[in-house]
N, C-alpha and C positions, 0 to 999 in steps of 0.2 A: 169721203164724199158720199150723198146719199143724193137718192133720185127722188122727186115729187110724189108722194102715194097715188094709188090707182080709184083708189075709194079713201071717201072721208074719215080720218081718224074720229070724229065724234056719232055719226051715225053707224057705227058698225059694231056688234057685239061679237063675246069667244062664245065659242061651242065647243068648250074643254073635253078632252075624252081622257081616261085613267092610261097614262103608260108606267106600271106596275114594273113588268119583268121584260128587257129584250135580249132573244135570240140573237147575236151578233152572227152576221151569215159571210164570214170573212177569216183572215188567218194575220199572223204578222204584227207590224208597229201599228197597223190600223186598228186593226182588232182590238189590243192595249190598249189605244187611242180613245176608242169606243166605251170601256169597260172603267178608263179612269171618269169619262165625262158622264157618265151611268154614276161611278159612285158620290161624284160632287152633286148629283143632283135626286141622291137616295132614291135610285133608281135598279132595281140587281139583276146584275149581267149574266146572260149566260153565253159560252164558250161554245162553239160546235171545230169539233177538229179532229184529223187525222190522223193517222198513225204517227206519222213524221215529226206532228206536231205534240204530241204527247207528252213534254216536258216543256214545251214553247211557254214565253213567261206569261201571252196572254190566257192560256187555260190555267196554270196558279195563281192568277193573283185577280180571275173570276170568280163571280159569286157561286154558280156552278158550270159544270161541264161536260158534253157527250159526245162519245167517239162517232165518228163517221166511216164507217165500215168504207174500204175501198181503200185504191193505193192516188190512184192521177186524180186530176182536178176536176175532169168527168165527173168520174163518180164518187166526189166527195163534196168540193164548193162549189160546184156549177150545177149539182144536181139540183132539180124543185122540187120534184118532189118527197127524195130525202130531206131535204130543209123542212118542207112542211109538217113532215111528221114529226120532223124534230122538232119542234116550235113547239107544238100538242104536246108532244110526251112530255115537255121540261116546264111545262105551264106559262111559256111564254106569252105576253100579250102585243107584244109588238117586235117588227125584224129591222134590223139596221144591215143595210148591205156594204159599207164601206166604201172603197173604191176598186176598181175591177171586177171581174168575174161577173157576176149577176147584179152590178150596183143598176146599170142603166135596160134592164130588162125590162118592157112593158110587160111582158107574160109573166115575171117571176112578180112584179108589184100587182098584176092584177091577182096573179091567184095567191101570195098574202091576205089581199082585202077578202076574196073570194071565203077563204077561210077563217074569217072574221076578227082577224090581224090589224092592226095599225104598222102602215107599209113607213118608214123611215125615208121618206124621197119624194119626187116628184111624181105626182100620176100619173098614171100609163098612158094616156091622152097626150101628156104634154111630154112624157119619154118619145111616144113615137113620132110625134111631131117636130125634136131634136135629136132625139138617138141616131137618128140616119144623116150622113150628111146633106145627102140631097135634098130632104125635108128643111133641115135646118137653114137650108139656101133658100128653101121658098120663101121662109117664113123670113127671112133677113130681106128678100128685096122684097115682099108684102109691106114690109114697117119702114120703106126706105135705106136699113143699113146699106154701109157701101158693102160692093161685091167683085168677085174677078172674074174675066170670059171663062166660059165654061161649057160643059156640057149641061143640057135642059133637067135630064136625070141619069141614070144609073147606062152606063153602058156595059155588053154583059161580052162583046169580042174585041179582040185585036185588032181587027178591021173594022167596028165602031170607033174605037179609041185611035185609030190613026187618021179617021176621017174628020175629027172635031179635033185633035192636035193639029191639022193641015189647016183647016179654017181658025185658031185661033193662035198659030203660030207655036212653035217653039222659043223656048223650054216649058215642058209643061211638068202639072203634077196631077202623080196619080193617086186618090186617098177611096179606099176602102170606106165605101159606104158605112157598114158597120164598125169600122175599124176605133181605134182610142189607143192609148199612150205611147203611140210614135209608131204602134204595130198598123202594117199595111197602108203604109205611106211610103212611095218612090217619087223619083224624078226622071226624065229623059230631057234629054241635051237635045236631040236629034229620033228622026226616025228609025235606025238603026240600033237605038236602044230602046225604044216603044214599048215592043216585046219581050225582052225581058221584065222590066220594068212593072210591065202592066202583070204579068204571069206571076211575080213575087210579091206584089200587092194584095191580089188575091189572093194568092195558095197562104199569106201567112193569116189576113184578116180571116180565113174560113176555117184555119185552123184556131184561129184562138176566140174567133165570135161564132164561129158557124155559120159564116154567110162571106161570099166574097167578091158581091158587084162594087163595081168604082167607080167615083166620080175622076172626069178629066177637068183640070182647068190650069190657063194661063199660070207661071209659076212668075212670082216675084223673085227677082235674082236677089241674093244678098240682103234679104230684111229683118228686122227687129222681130222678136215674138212676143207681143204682147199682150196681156189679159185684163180682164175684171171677175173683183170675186161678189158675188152677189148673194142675197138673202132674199125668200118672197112667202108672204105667208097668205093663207087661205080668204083671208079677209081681200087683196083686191093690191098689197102696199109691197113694191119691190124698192128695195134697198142697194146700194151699190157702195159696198165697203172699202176698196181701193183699187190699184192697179197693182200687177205684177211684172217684172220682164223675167221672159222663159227662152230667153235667147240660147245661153248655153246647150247643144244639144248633141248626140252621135247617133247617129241612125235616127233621126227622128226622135230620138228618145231624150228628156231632159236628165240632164244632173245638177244644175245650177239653177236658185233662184235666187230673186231678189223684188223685194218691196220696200217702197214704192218705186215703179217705173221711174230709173231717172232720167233726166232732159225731157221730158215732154212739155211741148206746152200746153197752155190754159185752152184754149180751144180745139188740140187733140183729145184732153182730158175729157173735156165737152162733148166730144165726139162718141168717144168712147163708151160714155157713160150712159149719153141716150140711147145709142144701139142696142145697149146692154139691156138698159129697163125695156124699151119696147118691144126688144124679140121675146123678153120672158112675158112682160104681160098679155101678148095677144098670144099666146097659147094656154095663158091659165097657171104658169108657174107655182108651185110651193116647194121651198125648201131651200137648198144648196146649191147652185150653179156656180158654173167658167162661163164666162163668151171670151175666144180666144181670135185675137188679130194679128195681123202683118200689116207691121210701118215701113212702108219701104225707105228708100236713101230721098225720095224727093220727098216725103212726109206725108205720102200716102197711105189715108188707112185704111187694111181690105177685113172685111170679116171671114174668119175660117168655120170656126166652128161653136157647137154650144155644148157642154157638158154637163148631162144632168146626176150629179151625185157632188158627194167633195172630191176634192181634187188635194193631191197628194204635197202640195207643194201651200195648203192651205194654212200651213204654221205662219208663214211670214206673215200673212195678213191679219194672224192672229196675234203676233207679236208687237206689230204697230198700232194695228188699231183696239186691242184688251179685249177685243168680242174674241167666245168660244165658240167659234164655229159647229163644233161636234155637238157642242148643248143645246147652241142653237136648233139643231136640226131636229131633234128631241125635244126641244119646247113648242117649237111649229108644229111635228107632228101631233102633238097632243091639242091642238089648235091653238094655241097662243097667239098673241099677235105681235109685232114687232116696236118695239117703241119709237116715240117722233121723230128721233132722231139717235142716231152714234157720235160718241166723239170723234174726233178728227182724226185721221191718223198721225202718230207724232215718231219721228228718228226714222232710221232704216234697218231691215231685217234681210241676211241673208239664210238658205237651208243649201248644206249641201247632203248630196244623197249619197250614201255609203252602198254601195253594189259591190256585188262578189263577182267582180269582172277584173280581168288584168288587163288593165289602160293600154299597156306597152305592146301588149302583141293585138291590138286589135280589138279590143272589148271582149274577148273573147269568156263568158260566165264559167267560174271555175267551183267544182265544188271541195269538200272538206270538212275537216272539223274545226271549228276555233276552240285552239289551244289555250289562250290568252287575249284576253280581254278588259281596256281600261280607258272607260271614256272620260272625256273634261270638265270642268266643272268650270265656275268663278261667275264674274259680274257678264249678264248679257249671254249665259250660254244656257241651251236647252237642250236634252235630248229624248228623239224620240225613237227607241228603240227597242226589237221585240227577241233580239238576241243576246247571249253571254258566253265564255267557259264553256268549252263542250255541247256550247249548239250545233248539229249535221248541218252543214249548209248541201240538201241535194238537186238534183237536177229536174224534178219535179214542176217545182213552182218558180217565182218570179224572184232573179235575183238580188233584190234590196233588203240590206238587212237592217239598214238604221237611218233615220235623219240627224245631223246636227242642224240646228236654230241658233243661228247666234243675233243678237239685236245692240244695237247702238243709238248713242243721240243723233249720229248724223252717219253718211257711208263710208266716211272715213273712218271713225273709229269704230264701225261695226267690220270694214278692215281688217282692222289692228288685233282686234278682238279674235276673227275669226280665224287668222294667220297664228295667236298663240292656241286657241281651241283646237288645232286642227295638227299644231306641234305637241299635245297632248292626250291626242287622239290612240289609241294601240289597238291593233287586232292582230294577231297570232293565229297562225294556220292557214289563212286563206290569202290570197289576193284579193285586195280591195283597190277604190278611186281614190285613198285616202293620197299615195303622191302627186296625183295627177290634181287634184284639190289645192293640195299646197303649194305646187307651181302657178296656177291659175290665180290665185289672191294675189300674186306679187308682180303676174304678165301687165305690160304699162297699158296690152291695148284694155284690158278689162279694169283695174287699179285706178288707171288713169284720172282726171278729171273728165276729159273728153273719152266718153264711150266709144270704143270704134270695134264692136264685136257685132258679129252676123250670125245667123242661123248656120252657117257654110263656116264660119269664122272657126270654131275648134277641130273641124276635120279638115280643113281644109290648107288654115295658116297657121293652128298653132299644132295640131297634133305630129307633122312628120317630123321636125325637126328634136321633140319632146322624145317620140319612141324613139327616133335614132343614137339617142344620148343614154339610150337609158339599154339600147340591146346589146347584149353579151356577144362581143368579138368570135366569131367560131372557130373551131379548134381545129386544127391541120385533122383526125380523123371524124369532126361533124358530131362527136360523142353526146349525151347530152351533158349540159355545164353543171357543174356542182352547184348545190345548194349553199349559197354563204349565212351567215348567221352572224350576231353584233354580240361582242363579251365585254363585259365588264370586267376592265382592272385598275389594280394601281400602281402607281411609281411615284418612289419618294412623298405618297401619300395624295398624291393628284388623281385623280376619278379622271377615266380615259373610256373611251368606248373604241374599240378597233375590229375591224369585221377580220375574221377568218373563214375558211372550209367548214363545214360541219364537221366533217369526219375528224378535227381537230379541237373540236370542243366537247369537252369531255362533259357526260349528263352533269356533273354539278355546275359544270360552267355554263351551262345553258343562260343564255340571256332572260331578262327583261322583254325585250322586242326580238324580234325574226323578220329578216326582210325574207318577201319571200320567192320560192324557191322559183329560180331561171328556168324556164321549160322552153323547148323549142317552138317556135308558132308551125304553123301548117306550110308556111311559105320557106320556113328554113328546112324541113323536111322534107322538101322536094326536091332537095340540093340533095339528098342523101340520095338519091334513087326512089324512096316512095312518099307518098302522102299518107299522113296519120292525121287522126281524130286526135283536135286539139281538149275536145273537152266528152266529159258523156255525152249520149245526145240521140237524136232521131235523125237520118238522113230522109232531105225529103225532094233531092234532086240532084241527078246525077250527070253532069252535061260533056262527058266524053267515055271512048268507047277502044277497045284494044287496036292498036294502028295507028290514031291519032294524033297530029302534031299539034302541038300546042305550042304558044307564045309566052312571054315572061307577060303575069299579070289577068291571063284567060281564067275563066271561072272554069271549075273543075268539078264543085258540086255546090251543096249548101246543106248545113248541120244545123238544128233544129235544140235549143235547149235552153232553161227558164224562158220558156217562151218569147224566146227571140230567135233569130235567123242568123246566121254567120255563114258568108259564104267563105270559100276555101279555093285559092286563086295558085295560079303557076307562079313559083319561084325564078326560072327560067324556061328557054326554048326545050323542048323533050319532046319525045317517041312513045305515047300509051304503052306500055305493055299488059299491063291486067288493069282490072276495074274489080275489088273484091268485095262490094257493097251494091244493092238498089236502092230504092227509094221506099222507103218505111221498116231500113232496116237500124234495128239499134245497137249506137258502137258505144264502146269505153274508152275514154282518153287514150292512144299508144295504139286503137286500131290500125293497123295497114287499109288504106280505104283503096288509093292509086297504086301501082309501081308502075315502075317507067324504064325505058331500055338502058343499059349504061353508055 
């Protein structure tokens, strides 16, 4: 679908400027991402990365590349002013911010320009004008989009936020002004969870943006999430390439997409598509945009938010409609204009995202080394991936490590498709979403022809019943469970796969594949007498105290790691006895954080 240009296609001229060399100021499959779309359009990439990253595939298979002294994301990708210098020293003439970290910074784009840089994105004008949400609210009921009850702007206390929860009703939601990719977004049912609610909104949006005011507003119970991917270049001409649904989500956070939105009708689409162009052209828009919505169950549509950079979930629309999004953003910047039109988009695209999270206990991000490594290939499969063999996955950064794209002529056989890519899928070492992937292609409420999945939908009705199927029985002494492992044999010449013990496969018989290793969650460890740190991490709230009685289910702290939050709840009724942790201390998987009396 495309939107009516803003300015005449015939009275408008380019104002081409040279983009020569860009700084990619990002890490990962995006980076890669970046660096392939640089070479297709003889353009040479340069790499800025880490120590961590120092064999990552995006610094090999850049044109060049310079380390970023430091260990965190502080002081390596979020910093500006190391960026800037690095830009200078590598001869870079333009920075591509990817998505995350510094994509949607108006400071980090103004002082590119500042520097006399070609900034890869939207101007800072029209960043701050959607980077925040409350901005991006203004500007959505300025141009009519629809909208939800709300707060006017940013409330900065508890007792703010429960005075416009009281006037616009429960359930609400609380979204981190500055916030993005599901960080610093809650919900409260009720008053009595307000408070929490609103304090982890913040604490996590200020820890991973530096800022932590919130907007409150009306929560749609139960809706669809759905997007538009847009293009806009300097000449005046916003484009609207298709829709997406980003329905699948846990914590707020996506892993499932799929293009084009199915079921909607012809005048949601309409809907959709006008909000889309109008919010971006009355700011000024160039480049890459989301505007992202909620359909509710009666077929209402509300506007959420607007995202000015790409968006991680941008392969599908790239795969239906044959635009390179990534090029695109690179041909705009150098002032391009957009042509009269796109093809249409044809078939459907799903991506699921490969995270180094173990589905089964709680998403909890786990690190590692992958031992083994083998992704899919055939008709209709893509991947985008920035790991192999012996990549660290640590606790540092964000845990995705790959996209699979798979595309079809229709959803069905992109399906079919993506149910054998996903049985071809291997990763060794780590815990990934890779099972929890391949149960969800075949669940009937998602499969189905009738869509019947909600934002609430996988945490809600399809995840308990999923980990309870899949958690290891506990042992009359609570031990931790052996590690199992899949051997290949034969009998009478028949190829058999049968899982044993490790300690029963001897190194030659090492498999092919590793399921991997059982670990206790934090809730089975509390059966034991204490609570352990499920993964490395930072604690950064500690909510009981020696004496303590707690409930089956009470939050007990919350652990901080690839930049997500994982709270740590009672397993059963218990007695505090010690508390061996505060808040900004850092554990290792198998800390003792709680004990509890026997």
């Amino acid at each position: 679908m495309t939107a009516a240009p803003a300015a005449s296609q015939e009275t408008r001229t380019e104002t081409l400027r040279p983009v020569r060399r860009v700084l990619i100021a990002n890490r990962g499959e995006i980076a890669l991402r970046i660096v392939r779309a640089c070479k297709d359009l003889g353009i040479a990439s340069v790499a800025a990365y880490s120590a961590a990253d120092a064999d990552a595939r995006f610094v090999t298979l850049a044109d060049d590349a310079y380390k970023l002294e430091g260990r965190t994301a502080a002081e390596t990708y979020l910093s500006i002013p190391t960026l800037i210098e690095l830009a200078h020293r590598s001869g870079a003439d333009a920075v591509h911010p990817g998505y995350g970290y510094l994509a949607e910074s108006a400071e980090f784009a103004a002082a590119v320009a500042e520097a006399g840089l070609t900034w890869v994105g939207a101007p800072p004008a029209a960043i701050r004008a959607l980077g925040d949400k409350a901005g991006a609210r203004e500007v959505a009921q300025a141009v009519g989009a629809p909208i939800a009850q709300g707060s006017p702007g940013p409330v900065a206390t508890i007792r703010e936020a429960a005075e416009v929860a009281g006037r616009i009703g429960y359930p609400v939601a609380i979204k981190a002004v500055h916030g993005g990719g599901g960080r610093g977004f809650r919900t409260a049912a009720d008053e009595n969870a307000l408070p929490a609610a609103f304090e982890a909104a913040s604490r996590e949006a200020k820890a991973a943006f530096g800022r932590g005011e919130c907007l409150i507003e009306q929560q749609i119970v139960r809706p669809r999430h759905i997007e538009t991917q847009c293009l806009a270049d300097e000449h005046g001409t916003v484009r609207v390439l298709s829709t997406r649904d980003c329905t699948l989500q846990r914590r707020n956070q996506k892993i499932l997409e799929e293009a084009p939105a199915p079921g909607l009708e012809p005048q949601q689409e309409q809907t959709l598509m006008e909000a889309s162009q109008r919010i971006l052209a009355h700011v000024g828009y160039v480049g890459a945009a989301t505007c992202e919505f909620l359909l509710g169950a009666d077929g209402r549509i509300t506007f959420m938010e607007a995202n000015a950079r790409i968006q991680v979930e941008h392969t599908v629309t790239e795969e239906i409609t044959g635009v390179d999004l990534v090029a695109w953003q690179l041909r705009i910047a150098a002032g391009e204009a957009l042509p009269e039109s796109f093809d249409a988009p044809r078939g459907h695209a799903f991506q699921f995202r490969i995270n180094a999270e173990d589905p089964a206990h709680g998403f909890v991000p786990v690190t590692g080394t992958i031992t083994g490594y083998r992704e899919p290939a055939g008709p209709g499969v893509r991947m985008d991936s920035g790991v192999g063999a012996g990549t660290t996955v640590g606790a540092d950064f964000d845990p995705m490590l790959a996209k699979l794209i798979v595309w079809g002529p229709d959803r069905a056989t992109a399906l079919a498709r993506s149910r054998r890519a996903l049985d071809e899928y291997a990763v060794e070492g780590v815990s990934t979403l890779l099972p929890l992937h391949r149960s969800l292609v075949d669940a009937p409420d998602f499969s189905g022809e009738q869509l019947r999945t909600t934002t609430r939908w996988l945490e809600e009705d399809f995840m308990p019943a999923w980990a309870a199927d899949r958690a290891p029985a506990p042992s009359e002494d609570a031990g931790e469970p052996a590690e199992q492992v899949e051997v290949v044999v034969e009998v009478d010449g028949h190829r058999l796969v049968v899982t044993v013990p490790a300690e029963l496969a001897a190194p030659a018989a090492r498999p092919q594949r590793s399921r991997r290793v059982t670990r206790r969650s934090a809730r089975a460890a509390a059966a034991t007498g204490t609570l352990t740190a499920p993964m490395q991490g930072t604690i950064v709230a500690v909510d009981v105290a020696p004496g303590d009685r707690v409930a089956a289910g009470d939050r007990l702290a919350v652990i901080e790691a690839m930049k997500m939050e994982q709270p740590l709840t009672a397993a059963h009724d218990a007695v505090v006895r010690a508390v061996a942790v505060g808040p900004g201390a850092g554990v290792r998987s198998g800390d003792v954080l709680v004990e509890f009396e026997a």
